[in-house]
C-alpha positions in Angstrom: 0.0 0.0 0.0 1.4 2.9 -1.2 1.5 6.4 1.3 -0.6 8.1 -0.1 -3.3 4.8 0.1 -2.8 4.7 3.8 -2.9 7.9 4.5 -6.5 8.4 3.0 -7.8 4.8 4.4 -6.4 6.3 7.8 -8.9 9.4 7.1 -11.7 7.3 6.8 -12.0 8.5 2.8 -13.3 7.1 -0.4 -10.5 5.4 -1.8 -12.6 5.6 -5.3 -11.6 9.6 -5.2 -8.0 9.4 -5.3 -8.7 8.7 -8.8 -8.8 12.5 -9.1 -4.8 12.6 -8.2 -3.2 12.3 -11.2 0.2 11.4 -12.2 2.5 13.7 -13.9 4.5 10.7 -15.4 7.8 12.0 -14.2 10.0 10.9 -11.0 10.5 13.0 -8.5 14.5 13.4 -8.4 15.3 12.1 -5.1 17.4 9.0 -5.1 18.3 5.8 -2.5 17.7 2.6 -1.4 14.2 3.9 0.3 11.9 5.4 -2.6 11.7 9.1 -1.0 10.5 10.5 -3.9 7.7 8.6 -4.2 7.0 9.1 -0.2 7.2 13.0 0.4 4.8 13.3 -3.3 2.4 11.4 -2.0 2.1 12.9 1.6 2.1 16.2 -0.4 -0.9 14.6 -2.6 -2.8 13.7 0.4 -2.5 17.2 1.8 -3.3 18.7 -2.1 -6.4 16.1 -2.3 -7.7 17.4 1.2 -7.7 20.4 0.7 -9.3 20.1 -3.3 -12.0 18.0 -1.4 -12.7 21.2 1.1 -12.7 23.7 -1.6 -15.3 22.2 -3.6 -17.3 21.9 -0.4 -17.2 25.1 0.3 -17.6 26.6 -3.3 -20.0 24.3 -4.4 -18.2 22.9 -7.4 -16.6 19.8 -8.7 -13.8 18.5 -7.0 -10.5 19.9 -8.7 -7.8 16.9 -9.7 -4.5 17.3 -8.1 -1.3 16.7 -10.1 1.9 17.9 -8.6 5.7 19.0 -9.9 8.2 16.6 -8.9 10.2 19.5 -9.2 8.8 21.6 -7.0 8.0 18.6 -4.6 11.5 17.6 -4.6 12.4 21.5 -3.5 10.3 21.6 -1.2 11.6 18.9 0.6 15.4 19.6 0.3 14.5 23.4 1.2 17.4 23.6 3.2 20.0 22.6 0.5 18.2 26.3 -2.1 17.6 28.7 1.3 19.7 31.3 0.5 20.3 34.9 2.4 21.5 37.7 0.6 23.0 34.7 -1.6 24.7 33.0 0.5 24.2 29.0 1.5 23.6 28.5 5.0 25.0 25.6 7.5 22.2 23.0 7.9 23.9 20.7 11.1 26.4 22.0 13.5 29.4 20.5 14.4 28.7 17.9 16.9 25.5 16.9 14.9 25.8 13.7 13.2 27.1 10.2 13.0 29.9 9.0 15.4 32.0 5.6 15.6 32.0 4.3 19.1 33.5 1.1 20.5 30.3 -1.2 19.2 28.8 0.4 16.7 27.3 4.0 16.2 26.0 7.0 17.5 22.9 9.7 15.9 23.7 13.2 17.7 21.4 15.7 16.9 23.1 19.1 18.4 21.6 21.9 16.6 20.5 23.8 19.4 22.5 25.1 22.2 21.2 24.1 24.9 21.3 20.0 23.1 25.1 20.7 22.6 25.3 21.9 26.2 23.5 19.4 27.2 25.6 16.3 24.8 29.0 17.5 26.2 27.7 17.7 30.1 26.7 14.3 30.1 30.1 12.8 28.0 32.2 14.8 30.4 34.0 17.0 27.4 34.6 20.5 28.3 32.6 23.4 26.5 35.4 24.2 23.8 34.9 20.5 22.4 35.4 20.0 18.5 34.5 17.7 16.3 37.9 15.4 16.2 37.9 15.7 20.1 34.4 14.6 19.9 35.1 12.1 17.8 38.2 10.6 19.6 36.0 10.9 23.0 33.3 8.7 21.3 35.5 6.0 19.8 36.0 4.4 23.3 32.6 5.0 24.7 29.9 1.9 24.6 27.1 3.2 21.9 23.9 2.6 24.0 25.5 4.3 27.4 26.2 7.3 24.9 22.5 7.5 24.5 21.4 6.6 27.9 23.4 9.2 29.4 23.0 12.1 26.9 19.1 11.3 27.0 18.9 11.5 31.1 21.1 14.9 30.8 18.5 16.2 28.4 20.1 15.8 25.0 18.9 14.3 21.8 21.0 11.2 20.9 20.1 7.3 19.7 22.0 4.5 18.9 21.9 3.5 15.2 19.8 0.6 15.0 19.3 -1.9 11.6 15.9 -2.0 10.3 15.8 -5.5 12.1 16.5 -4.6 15.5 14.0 -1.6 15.3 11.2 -4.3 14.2 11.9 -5.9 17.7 12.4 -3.0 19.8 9.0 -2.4 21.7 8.5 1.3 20.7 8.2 0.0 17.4 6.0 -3.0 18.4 3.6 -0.4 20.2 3.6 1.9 17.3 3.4 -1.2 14.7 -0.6 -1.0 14.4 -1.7 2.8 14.7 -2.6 3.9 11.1 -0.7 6.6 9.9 -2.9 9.6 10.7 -4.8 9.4 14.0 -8.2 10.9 13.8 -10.5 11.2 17.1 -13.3 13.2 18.0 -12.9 14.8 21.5 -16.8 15.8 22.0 -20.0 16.4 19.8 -20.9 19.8 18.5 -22.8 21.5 16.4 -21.8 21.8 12.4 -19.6 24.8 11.8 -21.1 27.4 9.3 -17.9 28.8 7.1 -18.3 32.2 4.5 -18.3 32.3 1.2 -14.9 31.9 -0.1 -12.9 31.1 -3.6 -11.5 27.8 -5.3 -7.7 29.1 -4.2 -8.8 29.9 -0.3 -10.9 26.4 1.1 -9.4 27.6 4.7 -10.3 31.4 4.7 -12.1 32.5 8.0 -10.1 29.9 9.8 -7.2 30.7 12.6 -4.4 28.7 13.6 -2.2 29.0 16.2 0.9 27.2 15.4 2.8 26.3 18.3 5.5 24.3 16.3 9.3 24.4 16.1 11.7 23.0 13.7 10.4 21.6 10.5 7.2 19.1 10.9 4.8 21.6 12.6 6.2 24.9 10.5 5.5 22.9 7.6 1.6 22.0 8.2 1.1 25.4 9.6 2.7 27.2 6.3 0.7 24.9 4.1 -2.5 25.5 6.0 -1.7 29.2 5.6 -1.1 28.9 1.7 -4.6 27.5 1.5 -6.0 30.9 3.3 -6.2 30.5 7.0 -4.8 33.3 9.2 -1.7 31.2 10.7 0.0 32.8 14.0 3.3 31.1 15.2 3.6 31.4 18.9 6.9 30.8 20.4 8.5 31.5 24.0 11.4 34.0 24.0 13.1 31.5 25.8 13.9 29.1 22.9 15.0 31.1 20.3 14.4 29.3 16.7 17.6 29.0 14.3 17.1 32.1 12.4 17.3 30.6 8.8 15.4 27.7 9.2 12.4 29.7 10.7 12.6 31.9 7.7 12.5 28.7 5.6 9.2 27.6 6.9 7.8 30.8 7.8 6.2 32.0 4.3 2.3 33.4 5.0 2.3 33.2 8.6 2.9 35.9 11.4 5.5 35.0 14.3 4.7 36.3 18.0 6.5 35.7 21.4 5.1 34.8 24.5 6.0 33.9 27.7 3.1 31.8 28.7 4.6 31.8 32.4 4.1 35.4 32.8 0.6 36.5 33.6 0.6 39.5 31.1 1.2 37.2 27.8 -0.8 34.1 29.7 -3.5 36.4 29.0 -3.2 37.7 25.8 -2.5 33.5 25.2 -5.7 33.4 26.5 -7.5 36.3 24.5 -5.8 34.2 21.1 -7.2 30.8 22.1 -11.3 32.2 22.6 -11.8 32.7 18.8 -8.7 30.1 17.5 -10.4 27.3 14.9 -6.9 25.3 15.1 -4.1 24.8 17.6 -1.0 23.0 16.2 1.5 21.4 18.7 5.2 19.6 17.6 6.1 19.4 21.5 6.9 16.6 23.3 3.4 14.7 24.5 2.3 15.9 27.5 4.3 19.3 27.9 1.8 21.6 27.4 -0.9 19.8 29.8 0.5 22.4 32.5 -0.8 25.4 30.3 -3.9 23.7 30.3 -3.5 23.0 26.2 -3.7 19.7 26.5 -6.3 18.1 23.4 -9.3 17.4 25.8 -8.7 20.7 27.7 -8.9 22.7 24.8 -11.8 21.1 23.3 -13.7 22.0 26.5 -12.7 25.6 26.4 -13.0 25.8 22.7 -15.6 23.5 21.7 -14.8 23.1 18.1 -11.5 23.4 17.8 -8.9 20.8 16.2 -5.9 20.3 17.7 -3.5 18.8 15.2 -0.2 17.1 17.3 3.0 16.3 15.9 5.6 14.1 17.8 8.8 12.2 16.9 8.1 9.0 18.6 3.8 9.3 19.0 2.5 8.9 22.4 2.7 5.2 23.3 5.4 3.1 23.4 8.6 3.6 26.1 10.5 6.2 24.1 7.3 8.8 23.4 8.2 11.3 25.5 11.6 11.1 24.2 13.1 14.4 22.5 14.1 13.5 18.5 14.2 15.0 15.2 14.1 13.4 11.4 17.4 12.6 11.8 17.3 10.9 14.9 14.3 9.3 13.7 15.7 7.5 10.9 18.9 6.8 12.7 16.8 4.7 15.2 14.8 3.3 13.3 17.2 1.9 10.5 16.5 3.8 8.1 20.2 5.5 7.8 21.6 1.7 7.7 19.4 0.9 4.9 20.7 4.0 2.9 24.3 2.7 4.3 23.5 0.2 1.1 24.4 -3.0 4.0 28.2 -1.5 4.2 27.9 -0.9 7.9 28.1 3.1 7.7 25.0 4.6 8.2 23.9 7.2 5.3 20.7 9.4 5.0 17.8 10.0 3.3 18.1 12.7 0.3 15.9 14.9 2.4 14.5 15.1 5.7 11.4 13.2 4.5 10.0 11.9 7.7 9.9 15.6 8.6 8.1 17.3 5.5 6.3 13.8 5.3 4.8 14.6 8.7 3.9 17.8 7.9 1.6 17.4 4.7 -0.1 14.5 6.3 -0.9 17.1 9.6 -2.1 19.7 7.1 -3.9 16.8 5.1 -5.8 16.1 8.4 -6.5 19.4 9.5 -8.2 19.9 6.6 -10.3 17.3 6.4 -11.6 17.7 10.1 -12.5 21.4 8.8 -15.0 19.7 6.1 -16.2 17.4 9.1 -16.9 19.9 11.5 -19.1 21.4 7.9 -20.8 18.4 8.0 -20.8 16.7 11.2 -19.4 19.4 13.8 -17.2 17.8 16.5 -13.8 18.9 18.0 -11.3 16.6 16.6 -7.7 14.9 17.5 -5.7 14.7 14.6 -2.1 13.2 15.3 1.6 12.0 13.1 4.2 10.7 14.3 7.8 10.7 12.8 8.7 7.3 13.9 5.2 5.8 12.3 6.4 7.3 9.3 10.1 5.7 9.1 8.1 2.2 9.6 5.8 3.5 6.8 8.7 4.3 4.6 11.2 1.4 5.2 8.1 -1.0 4.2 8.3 0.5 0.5 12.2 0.1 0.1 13.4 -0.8 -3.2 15.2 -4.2 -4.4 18.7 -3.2 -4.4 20.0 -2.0 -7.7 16.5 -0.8 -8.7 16.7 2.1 -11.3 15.7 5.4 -9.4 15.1 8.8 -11.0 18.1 11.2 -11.6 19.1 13.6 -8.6 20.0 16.5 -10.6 17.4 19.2 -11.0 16.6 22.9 -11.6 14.8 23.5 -8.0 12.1 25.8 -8.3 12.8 28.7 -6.0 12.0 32.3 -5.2 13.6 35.2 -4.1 12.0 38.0 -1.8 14.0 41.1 0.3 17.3 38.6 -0.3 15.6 35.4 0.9 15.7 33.0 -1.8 13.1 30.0 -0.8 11.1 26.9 -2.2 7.9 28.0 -3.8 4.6 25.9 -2.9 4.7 21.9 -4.1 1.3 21.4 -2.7 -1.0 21.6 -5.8 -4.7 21.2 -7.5 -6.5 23.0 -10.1 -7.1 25.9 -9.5 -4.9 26.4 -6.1 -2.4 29.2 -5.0 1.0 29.1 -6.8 3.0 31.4 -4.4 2.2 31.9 -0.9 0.2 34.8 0.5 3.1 36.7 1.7 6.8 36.2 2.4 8.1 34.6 6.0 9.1 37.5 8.9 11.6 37.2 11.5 11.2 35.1 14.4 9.5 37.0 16.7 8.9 40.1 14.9 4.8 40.2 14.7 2.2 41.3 17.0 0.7 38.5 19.1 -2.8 39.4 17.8 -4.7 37.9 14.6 -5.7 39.6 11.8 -8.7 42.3 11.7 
């Protein structure tokens, strides 16, 4: 069963319709052992389809087909690799970020973030000033799984790299191995929403969204979501300061607003947000905003309605959920970067952060599908991905080695806006957006208020 199949059986949709998703007969250029290509266009179909299926609601018309660029699709999802400011390329993984030799095999260090490289070197022991070859000579003699045990209780972010065979028997995965790859759940009756009039290119105008999402996952299903016409509102706490670049990279037709929601002043004007919010995105780890009160049921009691759309690495069963983790520590742990190793014992990677962009469509995908429910059924809803569903998803549709794969060499399909040169939209149907409503702002540099 193909993604993009599951996906929509996970829904609870007509398979019959996908039909109206069309092939453009030509690959998307990502290459390796796992078929990404085909992965991140068909998470990207799903989102297209859902949001084709609302627009017609809403307009009254036929549904519009869906037929996407593999060049765009493949930009979109190696956004990182085309981000450019004021021309220049930009540093996707610090130093002490990535794959390390120990004395039984290897490590997945994911140290992007300050406070995860302070956090790495505190629990190995290795003073602040710590490079990469000291890193790496530190590692060498170090067991791999007390490298992850002890980085993990110090509040770091690293795995041991597992094969695709020991993840299968590891009992995260075992927990994880029947969930469907979107989570849908209603969280209380109510009425059926009543939506304006809107156009073919804007199925989600009138809708808010605050997007409490860091990284890629969440930024990505809120953007999308926001290219379809909703008013998106990133929240973020001054605290945690996003990497500059990458926010910018995600950040297209969305506002970004700090608050401290620890502080009474900004609790409130939290609060104020959340009374007329339609959608509430979360990418924390499960549980960690149940002390604000924002947990799923909690906000469908204040905000009868609302859908809450969670993101997680691991899900929220299984012994590592409420682990911290990222795409790449995802598919290092789930044997995904041995499988690209091609079997030579060296872990690789996947072409793009797939699991990530993946994760995000299929959110979006969901949110907008519990929008046409609540049309016609009302109901708050629960709609959940997991990064770590998603690798077993993937490494099911590997290739047989030495199967021909499309070319990696493309023209991406990019624009450039005040010096930021970006990824212009892959998601897709007839008669959708081509650009998004307005370029990304700075972290932090928007009014926490929506839009009159």
């Amino acid at each position: 069963m193909s993604l993009l199949d599951a996906a929509w059986h996970s829904l609870g949709e007509d398979a019959a319709a996908l039909a109206l998703v069309r092939e453009n007969g030509t690959a998307v250029p990502l290459t390796g052992v796992v078929p990404t290509g085909r992965f991140v266009h068909d998470a990207i179909a799903a989102a297209s389809f859902s949001a084709s299926l609302l627009a017609a609601r809403r307009v009254g018309c036929a549904v519009p087909a869906v037929e996407l660029s593999p060049l765009k699709v493949a930009t979109a999802v190696t956004s990182d690799k085309h981000f450019r400011q004021d021309g220049e390329p930009v540093a996707a993984w610090a130093e002490l970020s990535g794959f390390w030799p120990c004395s039984d095999g290897w490590v997945r260090t994911h140290a992007n973030y300050p406070h995860h490289r302070e956090a790495l070197l505190t629990a190995l022991g290795l003073p602040d000033d710590t490079g990469a070859d000291g890193f790496m000579l530190a590692l060498h003699t170090m067991n791999a799984a007390d490298v992850e045990e002890k980085v993990v209780a110090a509040g770091g972010v690293a795995t041991v790299v597992r094969t695709a065979e020991e993840w299968a028997e590891h009992p995260h995965a075992r927990a994880l191995a029947d969930l469907p790859v979107i989570e849908m759940t209603s969280l209380g009756d109510t009425e059926q929403s009543v939506l304006g009039d809107t156009t073919i290119d804007a199925p989600l105008a009138g809708l808010r969204v605050l997007d409490l999402t860091r990284v890629i996952a969440g930024p990505v299903a809120a953007r999308t979501l926001g290219l379809w016409g909703a008013d998106v509102l990133r929240i973020d706490s001054p605290r945690h300061p996003e990497i500059g670049w990458q926010h910018l990279d995600t950040g297209a037709g969305k506002r970004s607003a700090l608050l401290d929601l620890e502080l009474d002043a900004d609790r409130a004007t939290f609060e104020k947000l959340l009374e007329t919010a339609d959608v509430v995105l979360t990418a924390y780890r499960p549980g960690t905003l149940d002390k604000f009160g924002l947990s799923p049921a909690a906000l469908a009691e204040r905000r009868p309605g609302i859908i809450v759309g969670r993101l997680s690495a691991w899900g929220t069963v299984g012994p590592l959920a409420e682990r911290r983790g990222f795409d790449s520590i995802v598919q290092a742990a789930t044997g995904i970067a041995l499988t690209e190793g091609e079997g030579k014992g060296t872990p690789g990677a996947l072409p793009a952060q797939a699991l990530d962009h993946a994760a995000g469509y299929l959110l979006a995908a969901a949110v907008t599908t519990a929008v046409r429910r609540r049309i016609d059924a009302g109901h708050s809803w629960l709609v959940e991905v997991s990064l770590a569903r998603l690798a077993t998803e993937l490494l099911q549709q590997r290739r047989p080695r030495h199967a021909p794969t499309a070319s990696a060499n493309f023209t991406p399909t990019v624009t450039t806006h005040d010096g930021i040169t970006s990824a212009v939209p892959a998601p897709a149907y007839a008669g959708s957006p081509g650009r998004f409503g307005a370029p990304a702002v700075e972290w932090g540099s928007s009014p926490a208020e929506w839009r009159a």
